[in-house]
N, C-alpha and C positions, 0 to 999 in steps of 0.2 A: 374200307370198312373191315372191322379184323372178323375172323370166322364166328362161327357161331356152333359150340360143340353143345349135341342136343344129348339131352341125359336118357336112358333106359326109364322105364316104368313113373312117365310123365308127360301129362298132356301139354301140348302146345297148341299155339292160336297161328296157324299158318296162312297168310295170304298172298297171292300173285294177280299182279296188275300189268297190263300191256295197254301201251294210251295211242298204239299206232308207230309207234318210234321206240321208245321204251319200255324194256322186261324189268319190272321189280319186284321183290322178293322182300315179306314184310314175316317175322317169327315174335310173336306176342305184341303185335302193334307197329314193333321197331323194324325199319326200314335196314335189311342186314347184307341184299347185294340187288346194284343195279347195272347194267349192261343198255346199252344203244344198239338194237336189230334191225334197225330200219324200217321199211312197212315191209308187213306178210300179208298175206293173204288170210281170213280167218273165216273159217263154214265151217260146216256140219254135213260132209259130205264123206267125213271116215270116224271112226269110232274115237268116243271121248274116253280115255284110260287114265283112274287118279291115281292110280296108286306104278305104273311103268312107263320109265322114257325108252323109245328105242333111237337112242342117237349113235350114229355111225355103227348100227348093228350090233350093238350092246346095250344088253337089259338093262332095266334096274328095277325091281322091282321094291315096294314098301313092306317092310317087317315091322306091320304095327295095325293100327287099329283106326278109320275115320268116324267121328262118330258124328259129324256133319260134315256138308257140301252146300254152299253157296254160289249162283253162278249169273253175275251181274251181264249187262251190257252194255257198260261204261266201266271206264278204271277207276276204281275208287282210291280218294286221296288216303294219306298216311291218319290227316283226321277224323277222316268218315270211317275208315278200318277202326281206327281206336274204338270211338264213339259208339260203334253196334257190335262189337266184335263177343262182346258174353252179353247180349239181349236177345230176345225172343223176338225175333219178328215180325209181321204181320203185312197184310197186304198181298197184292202181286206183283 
């Protein structure tokens, strides 16, 4: 999948999906990098952080702005991402 260079002072439609085996990484719908992790483990037993990875003790933190947060419990397909990704939702 070639990179995906994201521009300054522009919103994007970011989603990640983990189905138990696979991390995919989806920017305006489109499916932009997928990785095979295997199973992890996944709770709510340490703090949820959107905008900092601390992988192998290096931050990262995000220079920018969320202006929503979705958080399924299922991995949503590439079409169901499409499909709601600029709708108003509703429900619980």
């Amino acid at each position: 999948m070639p990179p995906t260079n994201l521009e300054t002072n522009r919103w994007y439609h970011v989603a990640g999906t983990y189905d138990g085996n696979t991390l995919k990484i989806y920017v305006d719908g489109i499916l932009k990098a997928s990785n095979v992790i295997g199973n992890i483990t996944v709770g709510n037993s340490s703090p949820l952080y959107l905008s900092y990875d601390d992988v192998w003790s290096f931050p990262y933190y995000l220079d920018g702005n969320l202006k929503e947060v979705r958080i399924w419990n299922t991995a949503k397909t590439e079409s169901e991402i499409q499909s709601s990704m600029y709708k108003t939702l509703t429900g619980s």
